[in-house]
Structure formats: C-alpha cells, structure tokens
C-alpha positions in Angstrom: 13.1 -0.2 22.7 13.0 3.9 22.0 16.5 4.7 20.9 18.0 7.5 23.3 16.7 10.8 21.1 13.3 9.3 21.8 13.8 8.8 24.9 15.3 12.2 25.8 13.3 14.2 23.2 9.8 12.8 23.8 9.7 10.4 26.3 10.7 11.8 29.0 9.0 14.7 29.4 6.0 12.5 28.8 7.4 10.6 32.4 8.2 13.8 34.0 4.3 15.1 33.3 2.9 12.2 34.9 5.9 12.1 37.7 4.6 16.1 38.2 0.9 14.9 38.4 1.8 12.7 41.4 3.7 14.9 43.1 2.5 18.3 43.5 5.3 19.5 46.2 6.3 16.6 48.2 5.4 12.6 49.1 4.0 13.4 52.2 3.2 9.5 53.6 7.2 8.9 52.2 8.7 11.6 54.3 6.8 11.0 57.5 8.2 7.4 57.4 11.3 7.9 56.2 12.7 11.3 56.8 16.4 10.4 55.9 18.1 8.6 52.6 18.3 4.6 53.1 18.9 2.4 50.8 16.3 -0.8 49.9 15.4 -3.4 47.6 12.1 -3.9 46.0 10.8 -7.4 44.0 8.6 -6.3 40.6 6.4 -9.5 40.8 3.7 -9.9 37.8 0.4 -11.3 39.1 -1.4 -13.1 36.1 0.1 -14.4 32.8 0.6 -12.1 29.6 3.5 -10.4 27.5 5.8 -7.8 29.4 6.1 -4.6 27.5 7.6 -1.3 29.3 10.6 -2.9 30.9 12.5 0.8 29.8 9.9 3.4 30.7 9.5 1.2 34.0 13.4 2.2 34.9 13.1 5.6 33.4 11.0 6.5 35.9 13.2 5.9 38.9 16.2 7.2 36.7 14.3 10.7 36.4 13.7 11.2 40.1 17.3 9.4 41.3 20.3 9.1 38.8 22.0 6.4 41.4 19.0 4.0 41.0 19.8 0.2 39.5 17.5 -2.3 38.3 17.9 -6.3 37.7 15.8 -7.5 34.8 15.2 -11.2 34.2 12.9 -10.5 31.9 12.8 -8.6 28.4 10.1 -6.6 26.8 8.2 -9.4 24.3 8.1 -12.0 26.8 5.6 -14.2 28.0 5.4 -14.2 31.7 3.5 -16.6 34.4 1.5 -15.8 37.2 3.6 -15.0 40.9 7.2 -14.6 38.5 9.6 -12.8 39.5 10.5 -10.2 37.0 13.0 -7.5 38.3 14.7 -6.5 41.7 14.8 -2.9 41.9 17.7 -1.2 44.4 17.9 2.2 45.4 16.8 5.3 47.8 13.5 4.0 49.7 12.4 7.2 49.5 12.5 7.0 45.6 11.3 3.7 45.5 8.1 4.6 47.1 7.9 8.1 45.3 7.9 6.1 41.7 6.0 3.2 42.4 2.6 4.0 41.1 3.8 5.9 38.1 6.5 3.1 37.0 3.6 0.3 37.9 1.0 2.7 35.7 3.1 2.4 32.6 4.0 -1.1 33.0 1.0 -2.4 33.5 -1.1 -0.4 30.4 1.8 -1.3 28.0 1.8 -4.8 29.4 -2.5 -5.3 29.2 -1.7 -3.5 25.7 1.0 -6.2 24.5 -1.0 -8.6 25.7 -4.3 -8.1 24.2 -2.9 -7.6 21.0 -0.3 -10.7 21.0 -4.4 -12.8 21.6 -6.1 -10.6 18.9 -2.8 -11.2 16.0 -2.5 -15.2 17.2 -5.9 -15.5 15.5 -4.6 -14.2 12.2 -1.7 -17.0 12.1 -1.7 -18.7 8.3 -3.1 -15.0 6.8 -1.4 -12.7 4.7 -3.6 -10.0 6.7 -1.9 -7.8 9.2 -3.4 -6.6 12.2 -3.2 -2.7 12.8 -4.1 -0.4 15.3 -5.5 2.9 15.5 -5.6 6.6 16.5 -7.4 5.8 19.2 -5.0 6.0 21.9 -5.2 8.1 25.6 -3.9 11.3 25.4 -0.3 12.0 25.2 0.4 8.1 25.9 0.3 7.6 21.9 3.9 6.9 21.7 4.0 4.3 24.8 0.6 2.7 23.3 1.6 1.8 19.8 5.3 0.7 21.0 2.9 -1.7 22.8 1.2 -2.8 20.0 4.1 -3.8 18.4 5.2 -5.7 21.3 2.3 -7.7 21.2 3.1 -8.1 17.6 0.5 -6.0 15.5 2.0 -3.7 13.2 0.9 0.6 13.5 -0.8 2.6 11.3 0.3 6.3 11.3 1.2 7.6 14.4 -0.8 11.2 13.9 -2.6 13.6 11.0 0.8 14.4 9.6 2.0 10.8 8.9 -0.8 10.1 6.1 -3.4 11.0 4.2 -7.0 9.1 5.4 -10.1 10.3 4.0 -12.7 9.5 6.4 -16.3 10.6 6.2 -16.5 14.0 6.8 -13.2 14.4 4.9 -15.4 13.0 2.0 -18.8 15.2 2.9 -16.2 18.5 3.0 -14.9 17.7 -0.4 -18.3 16.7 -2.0 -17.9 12.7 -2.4 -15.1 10.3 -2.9 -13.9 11.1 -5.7 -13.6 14.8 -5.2 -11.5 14.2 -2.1 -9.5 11.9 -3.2 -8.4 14.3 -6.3 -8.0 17.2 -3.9 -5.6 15.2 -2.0 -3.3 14.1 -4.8 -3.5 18.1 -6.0 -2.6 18.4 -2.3 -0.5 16.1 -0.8 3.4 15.2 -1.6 3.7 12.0 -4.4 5.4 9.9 -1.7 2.6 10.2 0.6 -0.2 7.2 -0.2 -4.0 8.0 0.2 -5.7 5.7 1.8 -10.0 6.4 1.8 -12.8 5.2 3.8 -16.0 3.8 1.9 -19.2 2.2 3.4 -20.9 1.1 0.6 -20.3 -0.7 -2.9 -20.9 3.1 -4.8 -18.2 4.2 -2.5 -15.8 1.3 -3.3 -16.5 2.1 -7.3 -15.6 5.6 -6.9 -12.8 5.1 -4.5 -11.3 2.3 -7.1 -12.1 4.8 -10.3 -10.4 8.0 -8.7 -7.1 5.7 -7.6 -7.2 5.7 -4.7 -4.1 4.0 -3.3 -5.9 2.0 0.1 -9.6 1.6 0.4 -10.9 1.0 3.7 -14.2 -0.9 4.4 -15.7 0.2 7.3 -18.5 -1.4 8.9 -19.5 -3.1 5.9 -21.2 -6.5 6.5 -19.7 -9.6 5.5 -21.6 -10.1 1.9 -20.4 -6.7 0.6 -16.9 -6.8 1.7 -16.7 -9.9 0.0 -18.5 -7.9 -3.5 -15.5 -4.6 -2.5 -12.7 -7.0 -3.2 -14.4 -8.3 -6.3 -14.7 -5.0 -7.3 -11.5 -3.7 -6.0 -9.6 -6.6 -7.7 -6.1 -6.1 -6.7 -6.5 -2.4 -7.8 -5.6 -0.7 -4.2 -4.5 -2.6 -0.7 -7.7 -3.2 1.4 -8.5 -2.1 4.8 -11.4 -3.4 7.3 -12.3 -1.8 10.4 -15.4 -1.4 12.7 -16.0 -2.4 15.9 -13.0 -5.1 15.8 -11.9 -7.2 18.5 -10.7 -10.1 19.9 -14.6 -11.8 19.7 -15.6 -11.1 16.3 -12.2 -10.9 14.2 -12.2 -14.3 12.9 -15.5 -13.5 10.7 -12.8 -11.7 8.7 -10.1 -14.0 8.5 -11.7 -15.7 4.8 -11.9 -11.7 3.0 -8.0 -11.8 2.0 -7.8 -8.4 3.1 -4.3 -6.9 3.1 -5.2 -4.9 6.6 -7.5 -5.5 9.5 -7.4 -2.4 11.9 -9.0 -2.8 15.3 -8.9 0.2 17.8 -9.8 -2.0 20.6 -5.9 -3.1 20.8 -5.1 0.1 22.7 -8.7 2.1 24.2 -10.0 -1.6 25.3 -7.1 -3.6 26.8 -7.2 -4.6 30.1 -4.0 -3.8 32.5 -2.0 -6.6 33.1 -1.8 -6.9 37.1 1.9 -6.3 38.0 3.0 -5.5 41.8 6.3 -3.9 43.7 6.1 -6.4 46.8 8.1 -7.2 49.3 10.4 -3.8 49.9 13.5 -4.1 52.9 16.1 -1.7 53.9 19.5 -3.1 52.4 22.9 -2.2 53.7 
C-alpha cells in the first residue's frame, strides 16, 4: 500500500493526468442522462481468476473527482480471486461513478494482470535461493503503479530509475572502452554505498567483470553452457544476475544455475490485464 506522502506527492497527480486525459471538459453521455446529483451503487465484479492488486489507486480515483465517495472492500490487494466474485460495492454520485469507471477499471485491471503474471512466473522458482526481479521496462509514467505490482505478485524490484544504481550495460561499456574501464570509472564516480552491478555476454566479459570488482555481474543472453562456465568463473566473487528474453515459458531452464537474480521484463511490458468489470449500477436512496 503507498504510504500517504506517496500517495499525495506522486500518485496522485499520476491519477489526475489520466483522470484529465478522459475528460477534456465534461462527460458528455453522463450529463445527458443524468443531469442532476443522485446517489447509486455499483458492484466491482472480477471476471477470471488471478491476484487483486490496485484495491487503493482503484478508490483514489473516485476520491479525486468526489471527496463524499465510499467503497466496501471484501477483498485486499495480494489476494487470490475466483471468476464471477464479488470484490467491492462502490456508493456514491452516479455521475462520478460513471465519470471514473474506465480510469479506476484501467489501473485495476494492469496492476491486477501485473500481480498475476508475476505471482505464475515466482511459483516456478519455489525451493531456489533465486529471486525473481523485474525491470525498467515499465509504460511510461505508470513505473511506480507497475513495480508495486510486481511486488504484489511477489517478485522483488530492481531499481526504480537511473539514479537508484549504477548498471553498466553495453553501450555504458563501448563509451568507457571495455569492462573494466567502466567499471573503474564508476567506482572513481559513484558514492561507496552505491553497488555496481555490470552486464557481460561472454566468458572474456565475465573475467574482466570478476578481475575489475565488480560488485553484480549480469549474464545476459548467454546460453545455458556458458552461464553454467560464469559461475565457475565467478565463484562466489560478485552476486549473479540472468536476464534475456525471460518469461513464464522458458524460466525453468534457469532454475539448476544457482543464480542469486533472475530478471525478466516480461513481468510488467507483457502481462495480460486481468478482466475486472463495474456491473450492475442502481440509483440508491
């Protein structure tokens, strides 16, 4: 759950974008119908199994367009949920209800299909030391709703933007003129407490990136045979990192490398939206 300086610092203005994009100047199909304030009663009714994540910024929405709004959960973020349950009863304005429908069901839905995905994708990692990461590769300004869901789902995040950690990545490494170049420049560079993780795709990488203490070494796209040969070579030297094209299908060919870190960005620019609905809205006294 974002504590309430998230929420009011960089949250909601996130809500109130995507609130703006939907409504230019008016709801123009919500006034013609219902040209005066009456109060109603809304069911939120999920439509396939998975794990409910977004319960919060769901509300927030309503919250942001109508102070006097009031929502009954059954269900808490984490949760698994079945197919035709009933999740929340939402009571307020009609004319808000209607205004905020698509935007709350847009956020509840990615975060959910988000949660989801991940909770399959970290089940096959059960009885491993490795944890299951995800990556930058988020939609724009939804980062911070994205990677809430990965946790959620149970993966764990790896920084949240550029300024959280140093990641030498390939042309990071091509800049500096090879591994070991960059990864010197970054401990000239960057604070002590900061660890510097690198990205290698070959054993001469791994060599240099072990030699010039480096503090994580990432194999990416490696095959199978020389991962296993980097973490001979590596040897408990530095934590290890595999990414490349990871997801839910091929993850378990990685399972046997004792890797510290699995990173799959499939968790958040992949995931399917799990299919929630606002059904059944009456006018209430």
């Amino acid at each position: 759950m974002f504590d309430q300086v998230t929420m009011k610092l960089n949250v909601d203005p996130l809500i109130l974008g995507a609130l703006k994009e939907d409504i230019t100047s008016e709801d123009v199909s919500t006034n013609a119908v219902m040209p005066h304030a009456q109060m109603g009663e809304v069911d939120l009714i999920c439509k396939e199994d998975g794990i409910i994540c977004g319960l919060q910024v769901f509300a927030r929405v309503f919250e942001l367009l109508d102070d006097h709004m009031n929502i009954e959960f059954f269900v808490q973020d984490g949760d698994e949920v079945k197919k035709g349950q009933l999740m929340a009863k939402v009571h307020g304005d009609i004319r808000t209800l209607l205004c905020g429908e698509r935007t709350a069901l847009n956020y509840l839905q990615r975060m959910s299909g988000i949660a989801t995905y991940t909770h399959s994708v970290a089940a096959l990692l059960t009885g491993t030391k490795t944890k299951l990461l995800d990556t930058r590769k988020t939609s724009p300004n939804n980062r911070i709703f994205e990677k809430y869901s990965v946790r959620i789902g149970g993966g764990n995040n790896h920084r949240y933007n550029l300024t959280d950690g140093v990641m030498l990545k390939d042309n990071h490494i091509g800049a500096a003129g090879g591994v070991k170049q960059a990864i010197q420049k970054a401990k000239e560079y960057a604070p002590f407490v900061r660890k510097i993780e690198v990205e290698v795709e070959n054993l001469d990488m791994v060599r240099d990136a072990v030699e010039a203490g480096a503090d994580i070494i990432m194999l990416d796209n490696m095959s199978h045979e020389d991962m296993a040969a980097a973490m001979a070579i590596i040897d408990g030297k530095a934590e290890v990192e595999v990414s490349g094209n990871v997801t839910k299908e091929n993850i378990a060919r990685l399972t046997d490398l004792g890797v510290n870190f699995i990173s799959s960005g499939a968790l958040t620019h992949s995931a399917p939206i799990l299919d929630i609905s606002l059904k059944n809205l009456h006018p209430v006294e």
